[in-house]
C-alpha positions as CSV (number, residue, x, y, z in Angstrom):
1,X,89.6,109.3,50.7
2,X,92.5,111.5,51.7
3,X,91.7,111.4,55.2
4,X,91.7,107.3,55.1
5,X,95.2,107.6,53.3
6,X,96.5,110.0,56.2
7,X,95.3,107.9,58.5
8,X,96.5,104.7,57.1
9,X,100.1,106.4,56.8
10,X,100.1,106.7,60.3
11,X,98.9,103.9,61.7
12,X,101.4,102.5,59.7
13,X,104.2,104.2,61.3
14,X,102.6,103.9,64.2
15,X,102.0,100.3,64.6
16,X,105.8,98.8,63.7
17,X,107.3,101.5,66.6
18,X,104.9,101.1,69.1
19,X,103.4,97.6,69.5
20,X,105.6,96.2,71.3
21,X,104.4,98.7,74.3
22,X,101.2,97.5,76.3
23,X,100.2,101.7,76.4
24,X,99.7,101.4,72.7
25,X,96.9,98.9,73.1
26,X,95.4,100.9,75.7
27,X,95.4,103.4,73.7
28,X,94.1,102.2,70.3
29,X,91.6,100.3,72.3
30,X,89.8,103.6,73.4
31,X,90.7,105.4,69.6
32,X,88.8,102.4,68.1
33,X,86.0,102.9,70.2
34,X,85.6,106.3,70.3
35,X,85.8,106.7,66.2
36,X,83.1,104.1,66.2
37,X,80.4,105.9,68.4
38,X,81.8,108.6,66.0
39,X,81.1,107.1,62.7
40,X,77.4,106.0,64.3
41,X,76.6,109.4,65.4
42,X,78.7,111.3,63.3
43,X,77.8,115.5,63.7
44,X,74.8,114.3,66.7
45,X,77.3,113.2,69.0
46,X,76.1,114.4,72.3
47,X,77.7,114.9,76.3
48,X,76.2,111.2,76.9
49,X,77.3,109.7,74.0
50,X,80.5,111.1,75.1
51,X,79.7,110.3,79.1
52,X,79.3,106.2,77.7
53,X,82.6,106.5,75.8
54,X,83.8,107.6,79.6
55,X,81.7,104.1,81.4
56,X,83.6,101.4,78.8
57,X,87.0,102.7,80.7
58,X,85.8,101.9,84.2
59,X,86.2,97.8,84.0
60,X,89.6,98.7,82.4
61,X,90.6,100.6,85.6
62,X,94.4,99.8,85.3
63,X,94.9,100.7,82.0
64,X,97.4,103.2,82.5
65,X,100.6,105.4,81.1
66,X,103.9,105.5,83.2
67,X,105.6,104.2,85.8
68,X,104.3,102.6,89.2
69,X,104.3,106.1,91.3
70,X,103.6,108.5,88.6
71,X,100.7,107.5,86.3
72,X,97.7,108.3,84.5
73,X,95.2,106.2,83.6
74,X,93.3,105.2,80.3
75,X,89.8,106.7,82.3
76,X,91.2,109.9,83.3
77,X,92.6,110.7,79.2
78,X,88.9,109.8,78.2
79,X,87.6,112.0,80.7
80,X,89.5,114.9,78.9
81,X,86.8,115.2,75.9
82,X,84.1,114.4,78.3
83,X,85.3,117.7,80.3
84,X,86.0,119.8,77.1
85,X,83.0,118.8,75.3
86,X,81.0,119.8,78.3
87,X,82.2,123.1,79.0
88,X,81.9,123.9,75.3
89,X,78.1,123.2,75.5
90,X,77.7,125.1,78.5
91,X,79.3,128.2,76.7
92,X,77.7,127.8,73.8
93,X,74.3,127.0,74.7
94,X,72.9,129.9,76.6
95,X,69.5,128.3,77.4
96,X,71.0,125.7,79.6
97,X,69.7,126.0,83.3
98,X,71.8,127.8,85.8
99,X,74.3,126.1,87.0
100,X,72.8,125.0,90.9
101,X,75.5,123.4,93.1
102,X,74.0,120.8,95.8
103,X,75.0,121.3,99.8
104,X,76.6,117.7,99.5
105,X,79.6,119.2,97.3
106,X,80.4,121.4,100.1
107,X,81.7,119.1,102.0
108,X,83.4,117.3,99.4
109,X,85.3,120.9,99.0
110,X,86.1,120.7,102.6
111,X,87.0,116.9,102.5
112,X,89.7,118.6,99.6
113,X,90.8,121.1,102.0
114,X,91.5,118.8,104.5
115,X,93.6,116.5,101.9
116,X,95.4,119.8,100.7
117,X,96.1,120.3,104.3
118,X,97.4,116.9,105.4
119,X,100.0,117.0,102.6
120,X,102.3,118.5,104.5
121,X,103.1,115.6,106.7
122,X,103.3,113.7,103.4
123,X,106.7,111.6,103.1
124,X,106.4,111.6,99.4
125,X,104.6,114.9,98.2
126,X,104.4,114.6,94.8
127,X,102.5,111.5,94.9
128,X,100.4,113.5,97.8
129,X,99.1,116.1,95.3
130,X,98.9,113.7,92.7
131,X,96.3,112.1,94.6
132,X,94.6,115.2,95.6
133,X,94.1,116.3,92.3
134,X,92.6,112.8,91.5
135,X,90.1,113.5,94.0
136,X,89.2,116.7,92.7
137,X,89.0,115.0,89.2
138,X,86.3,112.6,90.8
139,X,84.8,115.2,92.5
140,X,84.1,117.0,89.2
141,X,83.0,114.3,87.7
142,X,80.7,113.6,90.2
143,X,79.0,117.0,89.5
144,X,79.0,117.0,86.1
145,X,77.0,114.0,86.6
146,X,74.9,115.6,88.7
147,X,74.2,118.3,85.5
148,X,74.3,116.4,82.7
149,X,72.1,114.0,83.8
150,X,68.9,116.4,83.9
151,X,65.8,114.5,82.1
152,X,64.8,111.3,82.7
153,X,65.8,109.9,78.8
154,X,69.2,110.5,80.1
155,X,69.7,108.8,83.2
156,X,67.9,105.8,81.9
157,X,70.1,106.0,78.8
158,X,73.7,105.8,81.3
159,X,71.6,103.1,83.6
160,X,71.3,100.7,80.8
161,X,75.1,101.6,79.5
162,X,76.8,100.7,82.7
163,X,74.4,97.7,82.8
164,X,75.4,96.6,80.0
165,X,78.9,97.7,79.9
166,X,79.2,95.5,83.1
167,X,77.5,92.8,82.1
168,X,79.8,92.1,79.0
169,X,82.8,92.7,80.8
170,X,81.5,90.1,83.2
171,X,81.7,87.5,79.8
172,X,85.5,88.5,79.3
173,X,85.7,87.9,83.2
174,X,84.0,84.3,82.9
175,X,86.5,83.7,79.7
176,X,89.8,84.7,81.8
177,X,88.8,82.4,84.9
178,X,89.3,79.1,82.3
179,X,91.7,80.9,80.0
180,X,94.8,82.9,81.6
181,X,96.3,84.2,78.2
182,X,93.6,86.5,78.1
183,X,94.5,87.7,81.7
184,X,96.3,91.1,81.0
185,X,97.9,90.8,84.3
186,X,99.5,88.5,86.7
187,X,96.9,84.9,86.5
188,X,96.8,83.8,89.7
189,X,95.3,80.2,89.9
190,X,93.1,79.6,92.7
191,X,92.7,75.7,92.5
192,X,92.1,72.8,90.1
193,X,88.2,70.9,89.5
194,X,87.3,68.3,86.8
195,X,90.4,68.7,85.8
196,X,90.3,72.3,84.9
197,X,92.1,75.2,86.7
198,X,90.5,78.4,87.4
199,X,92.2,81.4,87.5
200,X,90.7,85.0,89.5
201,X,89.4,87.1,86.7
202,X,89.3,90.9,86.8
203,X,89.1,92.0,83.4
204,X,91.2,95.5,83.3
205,X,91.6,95.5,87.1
206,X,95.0,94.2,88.8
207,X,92.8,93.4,91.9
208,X,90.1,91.2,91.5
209,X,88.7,92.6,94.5
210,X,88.1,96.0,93.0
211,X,86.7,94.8,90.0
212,X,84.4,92.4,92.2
213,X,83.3,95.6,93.9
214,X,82.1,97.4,90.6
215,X,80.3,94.3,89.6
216,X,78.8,94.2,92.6
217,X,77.5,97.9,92.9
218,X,75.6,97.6,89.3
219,X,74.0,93.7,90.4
220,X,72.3,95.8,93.1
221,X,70.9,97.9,91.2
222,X,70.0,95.4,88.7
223,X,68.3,93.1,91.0
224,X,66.5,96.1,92.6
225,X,65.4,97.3,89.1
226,X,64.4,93.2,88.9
227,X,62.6,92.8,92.4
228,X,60.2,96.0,91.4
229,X,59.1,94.4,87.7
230,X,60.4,97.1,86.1
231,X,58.3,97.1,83.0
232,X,59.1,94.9,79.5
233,X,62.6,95.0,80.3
234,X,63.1,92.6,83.0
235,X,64.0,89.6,80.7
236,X,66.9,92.1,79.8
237,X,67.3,92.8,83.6
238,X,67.6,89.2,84.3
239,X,70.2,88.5,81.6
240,X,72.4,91.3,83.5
241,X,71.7,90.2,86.8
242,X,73.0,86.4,86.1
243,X,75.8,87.8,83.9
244,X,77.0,90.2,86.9
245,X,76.8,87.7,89.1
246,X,79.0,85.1,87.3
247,X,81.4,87.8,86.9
248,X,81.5,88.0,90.5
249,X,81.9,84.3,90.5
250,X,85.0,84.7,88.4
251,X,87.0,86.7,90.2
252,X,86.7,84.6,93.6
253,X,86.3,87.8,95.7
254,X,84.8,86.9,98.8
255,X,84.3,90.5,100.1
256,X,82.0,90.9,97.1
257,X,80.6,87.7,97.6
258,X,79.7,88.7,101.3
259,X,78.3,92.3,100.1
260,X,76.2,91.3,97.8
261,X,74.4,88.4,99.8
262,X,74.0,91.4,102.4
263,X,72.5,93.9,100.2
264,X,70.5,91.9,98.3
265,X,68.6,90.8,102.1
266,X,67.9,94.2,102.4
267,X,67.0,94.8,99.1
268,X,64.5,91.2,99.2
269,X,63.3,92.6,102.7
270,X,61.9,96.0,101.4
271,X,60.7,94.5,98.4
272,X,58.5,91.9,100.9
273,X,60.1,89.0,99.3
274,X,60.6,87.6,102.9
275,X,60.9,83.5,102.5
276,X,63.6,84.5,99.5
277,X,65.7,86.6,102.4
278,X,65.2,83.9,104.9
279,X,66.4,81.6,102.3
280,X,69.2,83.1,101.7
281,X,70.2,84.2,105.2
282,X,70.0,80.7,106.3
283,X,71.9,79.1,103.0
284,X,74.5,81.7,104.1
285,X,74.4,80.9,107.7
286,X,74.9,76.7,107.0
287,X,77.6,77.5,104.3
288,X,79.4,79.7,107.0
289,X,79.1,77.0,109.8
290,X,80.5,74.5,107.0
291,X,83.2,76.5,106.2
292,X,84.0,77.1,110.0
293,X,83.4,73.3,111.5
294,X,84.9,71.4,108.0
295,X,87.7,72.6,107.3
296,X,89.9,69.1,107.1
297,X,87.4,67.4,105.2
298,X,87.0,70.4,102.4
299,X,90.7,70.4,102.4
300,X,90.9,66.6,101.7
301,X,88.2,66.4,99.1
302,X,87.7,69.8,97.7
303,X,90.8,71.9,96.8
304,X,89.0,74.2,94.4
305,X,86.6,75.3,97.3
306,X,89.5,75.4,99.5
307,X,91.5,77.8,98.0
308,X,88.4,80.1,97.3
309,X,87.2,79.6,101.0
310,X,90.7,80.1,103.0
311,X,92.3,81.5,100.1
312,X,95.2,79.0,100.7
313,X,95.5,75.6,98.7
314,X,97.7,73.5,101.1
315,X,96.5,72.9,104.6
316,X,100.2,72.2,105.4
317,X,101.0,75.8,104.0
318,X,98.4,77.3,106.4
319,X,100.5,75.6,109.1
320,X,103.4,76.4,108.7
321,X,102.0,80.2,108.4
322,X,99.2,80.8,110.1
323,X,99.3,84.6,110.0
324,X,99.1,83.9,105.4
325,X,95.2,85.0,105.6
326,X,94.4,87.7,108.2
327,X,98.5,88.4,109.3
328,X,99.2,90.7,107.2
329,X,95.9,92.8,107.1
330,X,96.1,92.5,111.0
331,X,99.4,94.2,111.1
332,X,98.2,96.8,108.2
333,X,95.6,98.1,111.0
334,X,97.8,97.9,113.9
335,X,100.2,99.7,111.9
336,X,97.4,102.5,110.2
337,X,95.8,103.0,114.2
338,X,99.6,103.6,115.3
339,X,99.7,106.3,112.5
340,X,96.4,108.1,113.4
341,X,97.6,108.3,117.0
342,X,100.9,109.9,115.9
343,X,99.2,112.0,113.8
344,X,95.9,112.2,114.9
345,X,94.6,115.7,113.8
346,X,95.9,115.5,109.8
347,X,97.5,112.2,109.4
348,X,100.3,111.3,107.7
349,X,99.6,112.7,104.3
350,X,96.9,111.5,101.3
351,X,98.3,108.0,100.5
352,X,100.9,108.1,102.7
353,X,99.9,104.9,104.8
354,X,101.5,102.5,102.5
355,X,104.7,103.9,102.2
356,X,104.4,104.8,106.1
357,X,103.8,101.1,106.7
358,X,107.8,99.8,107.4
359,X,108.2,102.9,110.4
360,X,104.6,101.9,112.6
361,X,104.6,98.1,112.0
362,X,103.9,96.3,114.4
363,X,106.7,95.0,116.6
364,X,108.3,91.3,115.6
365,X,106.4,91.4,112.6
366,X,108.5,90.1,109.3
367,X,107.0,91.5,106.0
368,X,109.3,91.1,102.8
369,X,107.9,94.6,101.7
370,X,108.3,98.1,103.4
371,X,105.0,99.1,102.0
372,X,102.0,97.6,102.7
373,X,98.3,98.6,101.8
374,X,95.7,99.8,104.5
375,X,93.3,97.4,103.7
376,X,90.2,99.3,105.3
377,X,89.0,102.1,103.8
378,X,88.0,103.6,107.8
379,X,91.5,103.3,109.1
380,X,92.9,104.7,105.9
381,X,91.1,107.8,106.5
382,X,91.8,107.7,110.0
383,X,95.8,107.4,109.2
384,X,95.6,110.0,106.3
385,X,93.7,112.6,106.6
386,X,93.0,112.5,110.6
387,X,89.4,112.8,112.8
388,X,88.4,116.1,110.3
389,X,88.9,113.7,107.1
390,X,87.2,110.6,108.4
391,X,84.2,112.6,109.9
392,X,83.7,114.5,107.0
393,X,84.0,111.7,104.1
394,X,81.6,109.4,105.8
395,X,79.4,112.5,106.8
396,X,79.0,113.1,103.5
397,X,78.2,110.1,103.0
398,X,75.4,109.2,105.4
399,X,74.3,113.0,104.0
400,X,73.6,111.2,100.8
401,X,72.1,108.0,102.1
402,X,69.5,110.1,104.3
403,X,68.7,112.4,101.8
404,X,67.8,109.2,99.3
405,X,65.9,107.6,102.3
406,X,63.7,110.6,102.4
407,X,62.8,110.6,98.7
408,X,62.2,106.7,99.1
409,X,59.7,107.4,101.7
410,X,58.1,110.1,99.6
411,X,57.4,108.1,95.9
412,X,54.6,105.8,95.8
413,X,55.3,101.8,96.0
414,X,56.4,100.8,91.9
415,X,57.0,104.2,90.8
416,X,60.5,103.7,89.2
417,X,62.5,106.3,90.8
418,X,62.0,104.7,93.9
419,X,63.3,101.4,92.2
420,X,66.2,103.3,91.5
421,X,67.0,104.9,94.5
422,X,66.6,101.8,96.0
423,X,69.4,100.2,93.9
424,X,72.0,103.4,94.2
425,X,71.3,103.1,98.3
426,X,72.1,99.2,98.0
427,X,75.1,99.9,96.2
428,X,76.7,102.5,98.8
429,X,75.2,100.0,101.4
430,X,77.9,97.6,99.3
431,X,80.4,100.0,99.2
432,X,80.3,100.8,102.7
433,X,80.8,96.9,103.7
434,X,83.7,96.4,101.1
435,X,84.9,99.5,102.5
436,X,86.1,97.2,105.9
437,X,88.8,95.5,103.7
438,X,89.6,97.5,100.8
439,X,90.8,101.1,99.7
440,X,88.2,102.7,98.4
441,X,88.0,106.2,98.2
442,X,88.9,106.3,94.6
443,X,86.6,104.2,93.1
444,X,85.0,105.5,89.8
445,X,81.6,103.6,90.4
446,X,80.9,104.9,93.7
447,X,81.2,108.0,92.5
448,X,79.5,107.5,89.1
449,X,76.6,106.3,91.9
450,X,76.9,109.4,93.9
451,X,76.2,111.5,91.2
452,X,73.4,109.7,89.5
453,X,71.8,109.7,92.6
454,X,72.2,113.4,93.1
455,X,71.1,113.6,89.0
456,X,67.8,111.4,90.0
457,X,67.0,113.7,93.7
458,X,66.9,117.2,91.2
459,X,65.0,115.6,88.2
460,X,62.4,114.0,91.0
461,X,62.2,117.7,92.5
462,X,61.8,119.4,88.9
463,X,59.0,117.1,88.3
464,X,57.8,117.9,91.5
465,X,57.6,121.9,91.3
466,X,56.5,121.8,87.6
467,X,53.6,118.8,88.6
């Protein structure tokens, strides 16, 4: 009872000062949540009971404290417990398995070194090693991943969490498309149909692209967990599927759009459904050539597809600047390939391109900004970090994808793991294509990804030995 009155005291303090502040929110959002998987589990809290707690944060990527340089966001404070929580257990438990560090993470160490490196060409170097030690954060979590998850009860426990976690943030996504006051941050309307606007959705992203892109990764492996009859839960499975993909729908991302119609061709194609990926190669194919050949007519008679298709709601506006679609991104990879031949050993520095942007722009260009985004994941390797960088991130991770292709070819057709390595490939296969227009080295479910697949190649090889 005391500790109710304490705690009442200073919420009420608490509340009056501080509620006018969007942090505060944040904040109280993950306290609530965290007492209440504490007041479930109470003293049997475990690493990943702790490890969900961690997964809610991810579709609230920009949660975050401080200003728009310097930052940290609501993810990386509930990692913090998550970290501390898990070095106590390794401490304190002394029958846990010795800890066994994969080849892969070597060159993720080298990858570091090369970021460490490049900083010295940075511009700005405190945002530099800000973003180096975000990398070793991921990099960290990637392997504690990689540990915690050692029995099979465990990675199916975090599979269904982030299946579900996405799924019901996909409901909040289908609300904010109809409902802007429930958009956190800027509502951007993206046209007008039956006389109702729709609005991109990305839950807590700023970009609807990003958060189209984590959707995205867990539909894949939903629909590969769906196309191999994964046991009594596919009704569940289906439920996800449709709610990911609405979410999708919601947040009118067309490079998620296009990476999930491509992953899920391959993932239809291995599974033998081949009339469903001919289906939906040719649906693609006709709305493609309608979007191409029709462009008046969809203009005239449908706004709402419009403005999802070209991104651009007035035909007159497209006009009058033709370079509003693909200009800008255009002159983002001129300007990135110009920095990568300047600098074509280190770069310019870890996320230097944007603030680099205004000095290699191409010439004649008018932006109203000095900074502007890569836009491709390649070139911003290329322009940050030099050859060494870009050879060794995506070594690493074709590393990954052969090392799951050869466990693939090893299991048995419907054993499960196989289902599942099938869904973490087709989600780097979707990360990978996103990867042409976005930033993405920082993304929490690609790396969440990597290390369950690392988690799911030892516990396959335990069973293997001790079969």
């Amino acid at each position: 009872m005391k500790k109710l009155i304490i705690l009442a005291l200073i919420a009420g303090i608490c509340i009056p000062l501080l509620a006018r502040t969007r942090e505060f929110y944040y904040l109280s959002s993950l306290i609530i949540a965290g007492t209440l998987f504490f007041s479930i589990k109470k003293k049997s809290m475990t690493l990943i009971d702790f490890l969900i707690l961690f997964l809610i944060t991810i579709p609230l990527h920009t949660f975050r404290f401080g200003g728009t340089e310097h930052f940290i966001r609501l993810s990386e404070i509930a990692f913090v417990p998550l970290f501390l929580f898990w070095v106590m257990t390794r401490l304190l438990n002394k029958d846990e398995e010795p800890v066994v560090i994969r080849k892969e993470f070597i060159l993720l160490a080298f990858y570091l070194l090369i970021n460490i490196i490049s900083a010295k060409n940075s511009m700005l170097p405190m945002i530099s090693v800000k973003r180096i030690l975000i990398l070793a954060y991921l990099f960290l979590f990637t392997y504690m991943i990689s540990v915690i998850i050692n029995k099979k009860e465990k990675l199916i426990a975090i599979i269904k969490a982030t299946l579900w976690i996405s799924s019901i943030s996909s409901i909040i996504a289908a609300i904010q498309s109809v409902f802007p006051q429930f958009i956190i941050f800027q509502s951007v309307p993206i046209g007008t149909a039956f006389g109702i606007t729709f609005y991109r959705a990305g839950v807590g992203w700023h970009d609807p692209n990003y958060y189209a892109l984590y959707l995205a990764m867990n539909a894949c492996l939903t629909l590969s967990l769906l196309l191999a009859d994964y046991g009594k839960k596919y009704r569940l499975l289906k439920i996800c599927f449709a709610l990911q993909i609405i979410g999708i729908i919601a947040t009118f991302s067309r490079t998620a759009m296009i990476s999930i119609v491509l992953a899920s061709l391959y993932l239809l194609i291995f599974y033998g459904r081949r009339k469903i990926a001919l289906t939906v190669f040719l649906s693609a194919i006709i709305a493609l050539s309608i979007a191409v050949s029709s462009v008046a007519i969809i203009y005239k008679k449908y706004p709402l597809l419009a403005s999802t298709v070209y991104r651009v709601a007035e035909k007159e506006q497209l006009v009058k600047q033709p370079t509003l679609i693909t200009g800008h991104r255009y002159a983002a990879f001129k300007a990135n390939w110009a920095m990568f031949l300047d600098h074509p050993i280190l770069g310019v520095g870890p996320f230097m391109a944007m603030y680099a942007f205004n000095k290699y722009k191409p010439f004649g260009y008018d932006y109203p900004n000095e900074q502007l985004a890569s836009h491709n994941q390649y070139l911003q390797l290329l322009s940050e970090k030099g050859i060494f960088g870009f050879i060794i991130f995506l070594g690493f991770i074709f590393i990954m994808i052969k090392n799951i292709n050869r466990f693939i070819k090893y299991l048995p057709p419907g054993n499960e793991y196989k289902a599942l390595l099938l869904g973490f490939k087709s989600a780097i296969f979707v990360y990978l294509i996103s990867s042409l227009v976005l930033e993405t080295s920082y993304e929490l479910q690609f790396w969440l990804i990597i290390g369950l697949s690392m988690a799911l190649l030892n516990i396959i090889k335990k069973e293997h030995v001790n079969a």
